[in-house]
TORKOL-4160 file (C-alpha; in steps of 0.2 Angstrom, whole numbers, padded with zeros to 4 digits, m for minus):
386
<pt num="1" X="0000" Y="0000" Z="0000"/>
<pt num="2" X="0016" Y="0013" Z="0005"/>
<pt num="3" X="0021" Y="0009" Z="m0015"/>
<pt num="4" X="0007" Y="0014" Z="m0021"/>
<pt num="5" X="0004" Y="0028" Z="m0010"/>
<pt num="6" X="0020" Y="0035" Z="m0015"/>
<pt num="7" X="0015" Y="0033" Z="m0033"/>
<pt num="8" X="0002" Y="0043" Z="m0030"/>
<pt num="9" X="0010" Y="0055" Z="m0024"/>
<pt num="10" X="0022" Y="0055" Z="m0038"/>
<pt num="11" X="0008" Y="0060" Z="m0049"/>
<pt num="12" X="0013" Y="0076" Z="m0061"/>
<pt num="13" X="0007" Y="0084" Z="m0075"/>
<pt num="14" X="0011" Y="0073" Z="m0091"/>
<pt num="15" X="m0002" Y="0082" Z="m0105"/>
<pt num="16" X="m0013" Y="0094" Z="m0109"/>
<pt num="17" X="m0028" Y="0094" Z="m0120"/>
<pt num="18" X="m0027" Y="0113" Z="m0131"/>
<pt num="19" X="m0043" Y="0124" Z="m0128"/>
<pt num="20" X="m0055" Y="0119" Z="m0139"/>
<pt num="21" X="m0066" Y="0135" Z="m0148"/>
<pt num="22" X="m0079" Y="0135" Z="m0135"/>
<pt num="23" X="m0072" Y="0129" Z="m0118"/>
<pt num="24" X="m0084" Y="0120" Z="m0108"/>
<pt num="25" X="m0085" Y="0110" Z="m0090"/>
<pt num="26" X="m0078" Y="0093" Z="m0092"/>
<pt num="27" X="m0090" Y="0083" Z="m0084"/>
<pt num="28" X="m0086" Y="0063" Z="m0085"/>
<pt num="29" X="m0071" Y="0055" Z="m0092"/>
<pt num="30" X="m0072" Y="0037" Z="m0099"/>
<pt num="31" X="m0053" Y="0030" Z="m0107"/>
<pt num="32" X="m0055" Y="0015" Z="m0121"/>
<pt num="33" X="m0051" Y="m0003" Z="m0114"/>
<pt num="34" X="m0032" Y="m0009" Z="m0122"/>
<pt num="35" X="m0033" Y="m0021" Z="m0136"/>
<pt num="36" X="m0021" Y="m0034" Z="m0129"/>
<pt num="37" X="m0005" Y="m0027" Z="m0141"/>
<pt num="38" X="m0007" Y="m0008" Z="m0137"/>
<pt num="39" X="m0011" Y="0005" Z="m0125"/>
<pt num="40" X="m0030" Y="0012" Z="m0124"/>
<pt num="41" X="m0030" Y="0025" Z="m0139"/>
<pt num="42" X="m0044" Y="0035" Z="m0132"/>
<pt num="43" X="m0050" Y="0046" Z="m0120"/>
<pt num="44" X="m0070" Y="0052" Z="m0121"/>
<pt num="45" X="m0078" Y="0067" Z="m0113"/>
<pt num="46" X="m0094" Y="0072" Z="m0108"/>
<pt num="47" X="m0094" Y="0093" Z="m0110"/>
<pt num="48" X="m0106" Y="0106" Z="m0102"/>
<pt num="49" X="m0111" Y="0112" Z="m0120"/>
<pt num="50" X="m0121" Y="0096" Z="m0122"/>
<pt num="51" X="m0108" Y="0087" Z="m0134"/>
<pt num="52" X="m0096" Y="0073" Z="m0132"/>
<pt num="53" X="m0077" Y="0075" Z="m0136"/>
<pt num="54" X="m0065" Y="0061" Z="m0143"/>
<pt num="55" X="m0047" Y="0064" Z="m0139"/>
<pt num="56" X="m0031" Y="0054" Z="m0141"/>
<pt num="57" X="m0025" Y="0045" Z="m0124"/>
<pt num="58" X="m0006" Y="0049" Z="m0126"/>
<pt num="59" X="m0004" Y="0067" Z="m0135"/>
<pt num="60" X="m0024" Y="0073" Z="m0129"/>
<pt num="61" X="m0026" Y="0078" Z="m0147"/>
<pt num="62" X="m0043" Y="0083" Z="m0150"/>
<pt num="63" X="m0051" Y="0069" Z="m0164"/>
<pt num="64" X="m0069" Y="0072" Z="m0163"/>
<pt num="65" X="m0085" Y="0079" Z="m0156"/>
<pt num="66" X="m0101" Y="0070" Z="m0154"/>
<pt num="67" X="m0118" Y="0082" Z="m0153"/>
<pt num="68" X="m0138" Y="0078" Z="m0146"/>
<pt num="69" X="m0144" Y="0094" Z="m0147"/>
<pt num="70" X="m0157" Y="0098" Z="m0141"/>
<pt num="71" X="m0153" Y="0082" Z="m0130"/>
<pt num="72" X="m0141" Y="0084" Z="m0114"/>
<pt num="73" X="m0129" Y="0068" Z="m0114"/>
<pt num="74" X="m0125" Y="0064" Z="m0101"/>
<pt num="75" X="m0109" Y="0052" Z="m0096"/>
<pt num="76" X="m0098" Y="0044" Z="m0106"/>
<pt num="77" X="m0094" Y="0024" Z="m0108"/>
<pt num="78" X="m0083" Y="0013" Z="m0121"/>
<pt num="79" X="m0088" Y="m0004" Z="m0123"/>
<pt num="80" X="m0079" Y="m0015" Z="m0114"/>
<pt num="81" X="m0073" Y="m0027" Z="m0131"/>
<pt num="82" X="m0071" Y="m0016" Z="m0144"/>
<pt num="83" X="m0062" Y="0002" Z="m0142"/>
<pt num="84" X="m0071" Y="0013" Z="m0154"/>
<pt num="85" X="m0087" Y="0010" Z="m0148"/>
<pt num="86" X="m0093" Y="0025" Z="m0134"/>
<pt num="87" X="m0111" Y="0029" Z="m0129"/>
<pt num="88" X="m0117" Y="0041" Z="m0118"/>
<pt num="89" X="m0137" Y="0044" Z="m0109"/>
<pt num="90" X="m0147" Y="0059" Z="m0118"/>
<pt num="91" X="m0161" Y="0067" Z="m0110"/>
<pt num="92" X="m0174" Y="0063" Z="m0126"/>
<pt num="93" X="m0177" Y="0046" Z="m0117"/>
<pt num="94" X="m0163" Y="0039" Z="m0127"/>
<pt num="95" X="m0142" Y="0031" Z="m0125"/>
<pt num="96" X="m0132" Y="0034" Z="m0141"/>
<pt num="97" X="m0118" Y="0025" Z="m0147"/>
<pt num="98" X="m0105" Y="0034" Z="m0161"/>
<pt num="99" X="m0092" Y="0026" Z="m0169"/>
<pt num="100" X="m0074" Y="0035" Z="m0169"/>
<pt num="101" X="m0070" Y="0026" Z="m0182"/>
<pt num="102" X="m0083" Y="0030" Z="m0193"/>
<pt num="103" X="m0082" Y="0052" Z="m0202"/>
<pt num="104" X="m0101" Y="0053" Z="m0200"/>
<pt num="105" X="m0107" Y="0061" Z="m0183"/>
<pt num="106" X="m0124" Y="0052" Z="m0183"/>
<pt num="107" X="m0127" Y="0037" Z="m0169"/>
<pt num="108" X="m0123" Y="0020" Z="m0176"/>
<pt num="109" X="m0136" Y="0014" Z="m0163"/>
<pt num="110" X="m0149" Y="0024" Z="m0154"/>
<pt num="111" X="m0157" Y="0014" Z="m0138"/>
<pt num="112" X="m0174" Y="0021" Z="m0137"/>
<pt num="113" X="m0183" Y="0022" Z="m0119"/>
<pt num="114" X="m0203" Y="0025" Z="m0114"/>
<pt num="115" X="m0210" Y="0041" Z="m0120"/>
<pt num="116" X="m0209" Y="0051" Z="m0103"/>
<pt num="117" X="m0191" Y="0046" Z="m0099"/>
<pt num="118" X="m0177" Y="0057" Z="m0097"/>
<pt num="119" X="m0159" Y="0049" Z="m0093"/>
<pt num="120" X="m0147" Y="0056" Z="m0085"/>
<pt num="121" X="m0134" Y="0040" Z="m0080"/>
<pt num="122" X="m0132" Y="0022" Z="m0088"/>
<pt num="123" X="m0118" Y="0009" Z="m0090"/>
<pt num="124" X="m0113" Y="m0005" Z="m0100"/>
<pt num="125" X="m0110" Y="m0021" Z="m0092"/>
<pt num="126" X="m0092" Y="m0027" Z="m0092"/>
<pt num="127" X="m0097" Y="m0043" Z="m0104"/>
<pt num="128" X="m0106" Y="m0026" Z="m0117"/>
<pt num="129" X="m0123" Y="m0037" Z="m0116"/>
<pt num="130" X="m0133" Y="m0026" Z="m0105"/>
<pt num="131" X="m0133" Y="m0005" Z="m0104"/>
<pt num="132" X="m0145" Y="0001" Z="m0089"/>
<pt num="133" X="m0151" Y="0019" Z="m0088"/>
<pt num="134" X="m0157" Y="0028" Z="m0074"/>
<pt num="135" X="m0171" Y="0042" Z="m0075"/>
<pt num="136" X="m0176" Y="0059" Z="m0068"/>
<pt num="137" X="m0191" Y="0058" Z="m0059"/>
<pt num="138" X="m0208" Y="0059" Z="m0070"/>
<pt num="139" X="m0225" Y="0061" Z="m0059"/>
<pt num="140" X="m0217" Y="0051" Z="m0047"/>
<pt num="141" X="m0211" Y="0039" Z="m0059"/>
<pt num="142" X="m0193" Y="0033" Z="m0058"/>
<pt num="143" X="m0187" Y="0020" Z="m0070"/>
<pt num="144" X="m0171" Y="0010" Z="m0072"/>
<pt num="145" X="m0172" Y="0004" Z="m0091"/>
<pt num="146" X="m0164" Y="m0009" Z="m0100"/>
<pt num="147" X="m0158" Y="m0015" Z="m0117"/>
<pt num="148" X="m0149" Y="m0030" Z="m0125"/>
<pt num="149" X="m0133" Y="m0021" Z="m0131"/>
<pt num="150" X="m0127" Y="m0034" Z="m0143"/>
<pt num="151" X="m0124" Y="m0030" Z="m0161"/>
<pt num="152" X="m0124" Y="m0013" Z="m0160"/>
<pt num="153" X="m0111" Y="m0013" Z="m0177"/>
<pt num="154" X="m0122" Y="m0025" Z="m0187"/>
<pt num="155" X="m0139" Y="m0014" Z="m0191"/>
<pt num="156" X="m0134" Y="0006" Z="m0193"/>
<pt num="157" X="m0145" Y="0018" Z="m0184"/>
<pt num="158" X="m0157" Y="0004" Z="m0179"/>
<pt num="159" X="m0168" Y="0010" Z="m0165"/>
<pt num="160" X="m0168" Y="m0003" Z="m0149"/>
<pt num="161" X="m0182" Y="m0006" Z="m0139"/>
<pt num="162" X="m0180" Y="m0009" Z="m0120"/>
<pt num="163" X="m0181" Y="m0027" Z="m0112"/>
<pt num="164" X="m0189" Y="m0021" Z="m0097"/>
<pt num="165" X="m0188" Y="m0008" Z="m0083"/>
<pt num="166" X="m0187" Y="m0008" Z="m0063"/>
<pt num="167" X="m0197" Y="0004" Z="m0058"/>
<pt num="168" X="m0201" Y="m0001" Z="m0037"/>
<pt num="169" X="m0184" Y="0001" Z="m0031"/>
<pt num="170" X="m0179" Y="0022" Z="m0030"/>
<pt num="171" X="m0194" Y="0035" Z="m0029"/>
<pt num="172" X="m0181" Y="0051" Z="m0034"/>
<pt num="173" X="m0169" Y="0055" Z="m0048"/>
<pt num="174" X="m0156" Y="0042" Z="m0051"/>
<pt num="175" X="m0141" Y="0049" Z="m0053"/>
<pt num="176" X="m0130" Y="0036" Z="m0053"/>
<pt num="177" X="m0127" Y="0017" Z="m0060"/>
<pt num="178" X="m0112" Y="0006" Z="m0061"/>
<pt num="179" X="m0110" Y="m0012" Z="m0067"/>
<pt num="180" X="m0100" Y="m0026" Z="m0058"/>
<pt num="181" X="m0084" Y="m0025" Z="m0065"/>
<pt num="182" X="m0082" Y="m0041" Z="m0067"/>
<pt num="183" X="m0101" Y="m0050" Z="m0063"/>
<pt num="184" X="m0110" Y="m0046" Z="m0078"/>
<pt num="185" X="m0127" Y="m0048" Z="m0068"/>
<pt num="186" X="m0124" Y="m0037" Z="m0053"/>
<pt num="187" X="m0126" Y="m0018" Z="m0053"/>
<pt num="188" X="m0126" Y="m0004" Z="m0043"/>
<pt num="189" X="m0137" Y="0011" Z="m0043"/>
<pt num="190" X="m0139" Y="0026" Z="m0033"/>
<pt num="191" X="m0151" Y="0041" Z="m0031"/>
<pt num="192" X="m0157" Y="0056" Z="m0024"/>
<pt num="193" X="m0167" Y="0047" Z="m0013"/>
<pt num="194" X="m0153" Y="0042" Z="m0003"/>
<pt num="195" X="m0156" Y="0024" Z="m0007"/>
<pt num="196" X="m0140" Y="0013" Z="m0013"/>
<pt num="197" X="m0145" Y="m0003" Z="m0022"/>
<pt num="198" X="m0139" Y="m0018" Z="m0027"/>
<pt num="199" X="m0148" Y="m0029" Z="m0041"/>
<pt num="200" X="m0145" Y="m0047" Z="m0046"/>
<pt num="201" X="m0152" Y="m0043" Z="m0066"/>
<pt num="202" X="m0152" Y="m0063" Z="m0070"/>
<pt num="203" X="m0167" Y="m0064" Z="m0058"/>
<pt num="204" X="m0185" Y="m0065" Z="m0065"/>
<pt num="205" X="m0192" Y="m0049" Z="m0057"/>
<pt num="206" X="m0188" Y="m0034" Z="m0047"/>
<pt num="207" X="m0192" Y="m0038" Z="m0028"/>
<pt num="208" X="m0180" Y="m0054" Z="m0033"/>
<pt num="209" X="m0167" Y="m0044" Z="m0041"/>
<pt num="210" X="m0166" Y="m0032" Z="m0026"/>
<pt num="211" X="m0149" Y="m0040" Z="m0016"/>
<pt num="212" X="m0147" Y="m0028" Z="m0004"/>
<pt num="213" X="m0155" Y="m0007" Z="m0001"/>
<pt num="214" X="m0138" Y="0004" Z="0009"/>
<pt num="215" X="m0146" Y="0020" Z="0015"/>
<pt num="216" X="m0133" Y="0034" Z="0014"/>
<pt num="217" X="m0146" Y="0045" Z="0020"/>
<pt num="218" X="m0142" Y="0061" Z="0006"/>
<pt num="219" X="m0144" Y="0063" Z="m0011"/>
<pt num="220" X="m0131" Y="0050" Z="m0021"/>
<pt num="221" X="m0119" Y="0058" Z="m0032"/>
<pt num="222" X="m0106" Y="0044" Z="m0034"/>
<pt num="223" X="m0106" Y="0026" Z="m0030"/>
<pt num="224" X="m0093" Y="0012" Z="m0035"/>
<pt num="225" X="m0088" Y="m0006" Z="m0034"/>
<pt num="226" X="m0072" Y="m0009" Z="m0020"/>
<pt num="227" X="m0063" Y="m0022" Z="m0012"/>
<pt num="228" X="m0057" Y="m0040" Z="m0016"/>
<pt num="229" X="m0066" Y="m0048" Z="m0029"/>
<pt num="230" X="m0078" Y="m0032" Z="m0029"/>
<pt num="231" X="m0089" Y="m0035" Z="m0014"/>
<pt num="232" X="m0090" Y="m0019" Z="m0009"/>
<pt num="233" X="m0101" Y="m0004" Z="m0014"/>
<pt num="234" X="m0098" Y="0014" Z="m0010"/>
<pt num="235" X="m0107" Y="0031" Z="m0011"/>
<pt num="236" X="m0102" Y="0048" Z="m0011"/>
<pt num="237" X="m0115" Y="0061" Z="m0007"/>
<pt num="238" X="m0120" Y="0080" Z="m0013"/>
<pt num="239" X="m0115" Y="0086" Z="0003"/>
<pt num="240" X="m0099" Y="0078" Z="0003"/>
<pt num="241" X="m0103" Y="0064" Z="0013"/>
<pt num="242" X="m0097" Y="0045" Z="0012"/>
<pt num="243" X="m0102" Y="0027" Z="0014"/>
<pt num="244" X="m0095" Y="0013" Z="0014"/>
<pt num="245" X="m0103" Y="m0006" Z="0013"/>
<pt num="246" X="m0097" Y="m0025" Z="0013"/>
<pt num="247" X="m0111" Y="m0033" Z="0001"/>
<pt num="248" X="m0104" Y="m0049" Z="0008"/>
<pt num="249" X="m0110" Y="m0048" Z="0025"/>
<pt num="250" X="m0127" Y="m0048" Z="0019"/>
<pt num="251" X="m0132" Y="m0065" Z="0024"/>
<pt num="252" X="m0119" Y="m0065" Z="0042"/>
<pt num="253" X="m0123" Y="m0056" Z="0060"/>
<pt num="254" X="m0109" Y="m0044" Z="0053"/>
<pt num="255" X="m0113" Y="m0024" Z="0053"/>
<pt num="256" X="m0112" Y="m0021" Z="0033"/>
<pt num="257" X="m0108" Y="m0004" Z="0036"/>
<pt num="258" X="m0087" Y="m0001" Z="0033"/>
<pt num="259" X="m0088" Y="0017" Z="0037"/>
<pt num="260" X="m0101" Y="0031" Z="0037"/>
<pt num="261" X="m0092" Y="0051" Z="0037"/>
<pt num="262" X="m0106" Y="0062" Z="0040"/>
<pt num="263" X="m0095" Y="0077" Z="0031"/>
<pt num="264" X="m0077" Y="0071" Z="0024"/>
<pt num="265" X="m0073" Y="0093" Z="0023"/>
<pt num="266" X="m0071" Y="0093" Z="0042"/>
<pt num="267" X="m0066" Y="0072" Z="0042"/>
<pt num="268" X="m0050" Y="0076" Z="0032"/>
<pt num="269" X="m0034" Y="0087" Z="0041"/>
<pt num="270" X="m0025" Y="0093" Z="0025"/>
<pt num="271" X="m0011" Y="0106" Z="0031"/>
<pt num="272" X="m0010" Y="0124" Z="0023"/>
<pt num="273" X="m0027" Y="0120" Z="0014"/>
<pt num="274" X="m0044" Y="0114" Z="0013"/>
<pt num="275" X="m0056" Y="0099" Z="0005"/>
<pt num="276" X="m0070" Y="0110" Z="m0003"/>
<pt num="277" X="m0078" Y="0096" Z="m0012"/>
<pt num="278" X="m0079" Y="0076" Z="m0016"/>
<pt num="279" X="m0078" Y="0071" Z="m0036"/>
<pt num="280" X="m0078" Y="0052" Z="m0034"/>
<pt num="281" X="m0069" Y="0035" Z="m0028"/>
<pt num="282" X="m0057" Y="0024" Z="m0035"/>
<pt num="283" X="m0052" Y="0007" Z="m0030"/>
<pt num="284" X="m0034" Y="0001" Z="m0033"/>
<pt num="285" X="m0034" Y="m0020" Z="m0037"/>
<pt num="286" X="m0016" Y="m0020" Z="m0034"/>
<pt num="287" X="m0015" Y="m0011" Z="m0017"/>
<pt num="288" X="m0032" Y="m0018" Z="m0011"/>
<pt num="289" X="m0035" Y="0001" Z="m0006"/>
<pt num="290" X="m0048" Y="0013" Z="m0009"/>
<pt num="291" X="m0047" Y="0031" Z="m0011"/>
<pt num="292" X="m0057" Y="0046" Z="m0015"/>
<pt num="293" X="m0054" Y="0061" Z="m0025"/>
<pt num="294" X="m0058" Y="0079" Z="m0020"/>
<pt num="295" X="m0052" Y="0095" Z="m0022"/>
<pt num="296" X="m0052" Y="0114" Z="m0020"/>
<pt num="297" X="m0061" Y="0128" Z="m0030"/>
<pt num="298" X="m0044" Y="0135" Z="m0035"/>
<pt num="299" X="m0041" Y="0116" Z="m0044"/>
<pt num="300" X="m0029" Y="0108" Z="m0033"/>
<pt num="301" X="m0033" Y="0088" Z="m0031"/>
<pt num="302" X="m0035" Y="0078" Z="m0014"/>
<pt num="303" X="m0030" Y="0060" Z="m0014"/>
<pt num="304" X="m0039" Y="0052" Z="0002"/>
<pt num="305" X="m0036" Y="0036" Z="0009"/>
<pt num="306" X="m0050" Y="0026" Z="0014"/>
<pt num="307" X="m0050" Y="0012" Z="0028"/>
<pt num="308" X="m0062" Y="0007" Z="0042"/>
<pt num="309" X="m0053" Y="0017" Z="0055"/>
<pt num="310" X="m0057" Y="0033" Z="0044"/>
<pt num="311" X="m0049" Y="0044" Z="0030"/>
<pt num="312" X="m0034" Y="0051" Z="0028"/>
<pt num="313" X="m0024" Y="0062" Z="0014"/>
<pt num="314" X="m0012" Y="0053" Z="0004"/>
<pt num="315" X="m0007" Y="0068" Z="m0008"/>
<pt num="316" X="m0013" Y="0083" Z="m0016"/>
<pt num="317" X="m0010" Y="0086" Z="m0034"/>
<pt num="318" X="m0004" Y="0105" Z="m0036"/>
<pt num="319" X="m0004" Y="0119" Z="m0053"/>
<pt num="320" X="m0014" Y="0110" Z="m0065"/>
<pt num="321" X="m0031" Y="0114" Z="m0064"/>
<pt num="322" X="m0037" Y="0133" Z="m0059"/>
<pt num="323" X="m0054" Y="0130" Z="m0056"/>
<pt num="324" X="m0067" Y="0115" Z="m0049"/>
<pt num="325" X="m0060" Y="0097" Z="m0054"/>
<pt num="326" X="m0077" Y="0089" Z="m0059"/>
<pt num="327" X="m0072" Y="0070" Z="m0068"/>
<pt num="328" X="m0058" Y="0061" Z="m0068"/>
<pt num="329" X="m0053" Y="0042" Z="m0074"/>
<pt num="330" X="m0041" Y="0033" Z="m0066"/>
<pt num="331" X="m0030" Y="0020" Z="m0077"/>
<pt num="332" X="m0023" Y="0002" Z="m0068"/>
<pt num="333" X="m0012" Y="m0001" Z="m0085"/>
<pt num="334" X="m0001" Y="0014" Z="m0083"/>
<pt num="335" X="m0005" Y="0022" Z="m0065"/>
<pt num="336" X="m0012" Y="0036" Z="m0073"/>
<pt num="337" X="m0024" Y="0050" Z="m0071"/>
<pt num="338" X="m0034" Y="0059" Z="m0083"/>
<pt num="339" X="m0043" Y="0073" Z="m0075"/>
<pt num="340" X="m0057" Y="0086" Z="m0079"/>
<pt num="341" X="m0064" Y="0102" Z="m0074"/>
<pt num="342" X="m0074" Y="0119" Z="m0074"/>
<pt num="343" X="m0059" Y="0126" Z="m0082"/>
<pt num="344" X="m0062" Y="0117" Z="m0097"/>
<pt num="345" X="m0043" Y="0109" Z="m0094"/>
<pt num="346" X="m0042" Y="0088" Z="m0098"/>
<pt num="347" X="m0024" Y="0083" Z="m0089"/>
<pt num="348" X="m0014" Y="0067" Z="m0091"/>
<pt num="349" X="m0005" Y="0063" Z="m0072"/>
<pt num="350" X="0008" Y="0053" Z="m0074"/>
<pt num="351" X="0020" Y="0047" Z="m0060"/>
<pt num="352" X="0036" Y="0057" Z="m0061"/>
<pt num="353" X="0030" Y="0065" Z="m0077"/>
<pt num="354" X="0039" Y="0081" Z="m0084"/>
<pt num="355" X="0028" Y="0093" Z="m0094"/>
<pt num="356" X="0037" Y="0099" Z="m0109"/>
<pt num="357" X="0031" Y="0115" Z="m0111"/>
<pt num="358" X="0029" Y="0128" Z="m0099"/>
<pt num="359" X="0023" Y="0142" Z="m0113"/>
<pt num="360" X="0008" Y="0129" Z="m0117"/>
<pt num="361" X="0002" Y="0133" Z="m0098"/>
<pt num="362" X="m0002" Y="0151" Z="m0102"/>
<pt num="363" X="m0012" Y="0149" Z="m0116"/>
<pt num="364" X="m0022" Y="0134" Z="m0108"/>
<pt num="365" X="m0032" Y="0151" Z="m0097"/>
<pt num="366" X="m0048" Y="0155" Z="m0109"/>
<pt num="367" X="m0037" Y="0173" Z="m0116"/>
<pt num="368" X="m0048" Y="0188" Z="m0115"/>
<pt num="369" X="m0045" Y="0201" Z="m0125"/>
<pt num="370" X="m0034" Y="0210" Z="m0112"/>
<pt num="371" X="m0024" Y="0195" Z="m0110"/>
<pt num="372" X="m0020" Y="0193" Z="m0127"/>
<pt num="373" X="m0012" Y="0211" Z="m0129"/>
<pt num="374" X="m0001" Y="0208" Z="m0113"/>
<pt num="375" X="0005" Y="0192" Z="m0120"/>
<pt num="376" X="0011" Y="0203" Z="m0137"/>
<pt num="377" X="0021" Y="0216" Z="m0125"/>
<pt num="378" X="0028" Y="0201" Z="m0117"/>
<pt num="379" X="0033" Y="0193" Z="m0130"/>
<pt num="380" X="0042" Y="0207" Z="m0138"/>
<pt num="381" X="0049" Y="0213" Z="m0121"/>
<pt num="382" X="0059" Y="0197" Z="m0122"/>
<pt num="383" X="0066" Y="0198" Z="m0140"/>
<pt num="384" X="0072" Y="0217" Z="m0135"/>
<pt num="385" X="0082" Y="0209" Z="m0121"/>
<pt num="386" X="0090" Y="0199" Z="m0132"/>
């Protein structure tokens, strides 16, 4: 755990993405799964300005941007098997899935929900069989829907009808929804109801499905999978709160709750700064360990440890972002960090990195017109002195 710890802490700025035209919040980050010869080749955005951007993984070289408007798409997932396949929920009842490797900017497959539904999370299951989407609350209605996910690059632009909805299990928005990463039949979701719930989708209904309901007691804004062999789920809340669950004890006289942190702002003693904000969690195979992400309004990044006797900061990454870290994706293959925020920066962590250009930092600040004409005295000030 000390190794990677330390790696963690090694973490330093590697890459920048360029400012696109019209800077947005980056607001979820998915990276391609490696083909078994290569590295992943792609990193997928979610944006603030309702679109979805494609960028290469190494150099953060914009490719491509996918658009839903009127639709707000919200998240961003690859397939599991095939590396050029991304999808991502809309709010017109629908999940699209492009092709990067395809010019046109039109949804190889669109997976059509009920007429009232308006999605605003999904995943794909790790065996790309199943996607689930959660919904916004609809006179009281509150659906999680589901679709078979296979052939989506046989039929072009074919429409797909669900398999069926659960609809008995959260009474409020749900916000979030993760598949096992290895289990293809268990997944998570959460919800602004405060509920945290586990379903077994080979079952034959809902009530049967429902494994376990975790109370956080607040309004769900990230959950995930942690601990050996995965049987562990975890929430983070609006209010920056934190819970912490062992699936496994479900049929022992054990507690399942690991750790419940009313407030991880005032749990956390970070030196010289603060924890304004929780972004997510992120469970490391090799260390057995779990960590949380969370940050500053100024953009610097808190890595917090997570262990039953409470949390404690590993490291704080420093001088990348300038504003509110909103996503972030951690990669096992590498050790690295790709993360996202109101600054409309995408940065590549890598440990020890070096970043080559110092001049490229400047011009990552969206330049106002003021900015632009000290940058021109600058620069000539410079060749005068030489």
């Amino acid at each position: 755990v000390e190794k990677i710890e330390e790696q963690l802490a090694s973490l330093r700025i590697a890459k920048r993405s360029t400012l696109s035209e019209e800077p947005a919040y980056l607001l979820d980050i998915d990276v391609s799964t490696p083909a078994q010869s290569e590295g992943s080749r792609f990193v997928a955005v979610s944006c603030s300005n309702k679109s979805i951007r494609v960028y290469n993984r190494e150099t953060l070289n914009f490719l491509r941007e996918y658009s839903s408007c009127p639709g707000i798409l919200n998240g961003v997932r690859f397939a599991h098997a095939c590396d050029s396949l991304v999808f991502s929920a809309c709010s017109d009842g629908t999940v699209k899935c492009w092709d990067i490797r395809l010019a046109t900017e039109k949804a190889v497959q669109v997976f059509s929900g009920y007429p009232s539904n308006i999605f605003i999370s999904f995943d794909i299951n790790c065996s790309d069989l199943i996607l689930c989407a959660g919904t916004e609350e609809v006179e009281k209605d509150t659906f999680l829907v589901f679709w078979d996910a296979r052939g989506v690059t046989d039929c072009a632009s074919a429409t797909k009808e669900p398999l069926g909805v659960y609809s008995e299990s959260h009474n409020d928005d749900v916000t979030k929804i993760s598949f096992h990463p290895v289990k293809p039949n268990l997944v998570v979701s959460g919800s602004t109801d405060g509920l945290v719930n586990v379903f077994d989708i080979n079952k034959d209904n809902e009530d049967d499905a429902l494994i376990s309901t975790c109370n956080s007691d607040s309004s769900v804004s990230f959950i995930g999978w942690s601990g050996k062999d995965y049987r562990q789920v975890y929430c983070t809340t609006h209010d920056e709160s934190f819970c912490w669950w062992d699936i496994a004890q479900l049929d022992t006289e054990e507690p399942i709750t690991l750790l419940h942190v009313l407030d991880v702002r005032d749990a956390v003693c970070i030196e010289n700064d603060s924890l304004h904000y929780l972004v997510g969690g992120l469970y490391h195979e090799k260390a057995d360990k779990l960590f949380l992400i969370g940050g500053t309004s100024t953009g610097n990044i808190h890595l917090i440890g997570c262990g039953t006797d409470g949390l404690s900061l590993v490291s704080t990454l420093c001088g990348g972002h300038s504003a509110t870290v909103r996503s972030f994706c951690w990669n096992l293959m590498d050790e690295s960090l790709l993360t996202g925020g109101e600054d409309a920066q995408l940065l590549l962590w890598k440990p020890g990195a070096v970043e080559q250009s110092l001049a490229k930092k400047v011009s990552m600040k969206v330049a106002s017109s003021v900015q632009k004409r000290v940058r021109v005295h600058n620069s000539s000030l410079k060749s005068r002195k030489k």
